[in-house]
PLY file of the C-alpha trace (Angstrom):
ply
format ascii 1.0
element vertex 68
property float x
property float y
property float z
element edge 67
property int vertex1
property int vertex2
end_header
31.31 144.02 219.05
34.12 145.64 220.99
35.88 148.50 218.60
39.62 149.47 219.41
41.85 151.98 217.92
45.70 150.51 218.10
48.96 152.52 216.73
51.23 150.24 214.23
53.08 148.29 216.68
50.84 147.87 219.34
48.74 144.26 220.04
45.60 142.93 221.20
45.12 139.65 223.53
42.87 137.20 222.84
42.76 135.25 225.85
46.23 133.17 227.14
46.40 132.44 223.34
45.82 134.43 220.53
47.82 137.82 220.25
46.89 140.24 217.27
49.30 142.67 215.92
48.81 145.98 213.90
51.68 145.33 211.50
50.94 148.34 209.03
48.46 150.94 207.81
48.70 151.80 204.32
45.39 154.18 202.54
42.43 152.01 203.99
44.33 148.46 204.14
45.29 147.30 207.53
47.75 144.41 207.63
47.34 142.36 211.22
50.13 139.51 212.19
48.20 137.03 214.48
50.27 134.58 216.53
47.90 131.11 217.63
48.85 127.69 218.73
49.52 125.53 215.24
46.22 123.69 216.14
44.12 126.89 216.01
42.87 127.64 212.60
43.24 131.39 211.29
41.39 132.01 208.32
40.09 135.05 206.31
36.08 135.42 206.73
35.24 134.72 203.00
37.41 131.54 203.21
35.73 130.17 205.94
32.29 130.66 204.24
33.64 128.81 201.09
34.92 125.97 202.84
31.69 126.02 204.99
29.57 125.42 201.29
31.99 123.28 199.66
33.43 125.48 197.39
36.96 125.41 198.42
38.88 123.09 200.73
41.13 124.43 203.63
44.12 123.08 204.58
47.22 123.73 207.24
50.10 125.42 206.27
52.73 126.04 208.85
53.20 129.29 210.24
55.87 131.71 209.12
57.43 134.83 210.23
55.52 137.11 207.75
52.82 135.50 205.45
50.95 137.40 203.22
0 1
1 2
2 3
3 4
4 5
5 6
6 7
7 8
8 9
9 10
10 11
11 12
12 13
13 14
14 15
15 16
16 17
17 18
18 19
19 20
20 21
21 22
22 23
23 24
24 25
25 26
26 27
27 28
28 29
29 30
30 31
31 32
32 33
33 34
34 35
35 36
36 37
37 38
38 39
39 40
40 41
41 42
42 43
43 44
44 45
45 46
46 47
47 48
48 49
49 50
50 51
51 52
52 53
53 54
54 55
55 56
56 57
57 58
58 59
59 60
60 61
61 62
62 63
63 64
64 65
65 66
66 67
């Protein structure tokens, strides 16, 4: 696992893709803004594990400025 420290503003590249954002600190909740193609899907962890057993179904929702 490759562990960086980033400043509120500042971004990470995930290949020619995928840029990650540090959007906000606040106590010990970090909120990221990732920007992907529309056919890439971005998903919390514990989402993806329900969907993976059934529990829940995902679906595509378009992409906004700032969702939360």
């Amino acid at each position: 696992m490759l562990v960086l420290s980033r400043k509120v503003g500042e971004r990470i590249q995930l290949g020619n893709q995928i840029t990650v954002t540090l959007v906000k600190i606040q106590g010990n909740t970090v909120r990221l803004g990732i920007d992907a193609p529309p056919h890439m899907t971005v998903v919390r962890e514990e989402l993806a594990k329900r969907a993976e057993d059934g529990s829940i179904a995902l679906t595509v929702a378009p992409q906004t400025a700032e969702s939360s």
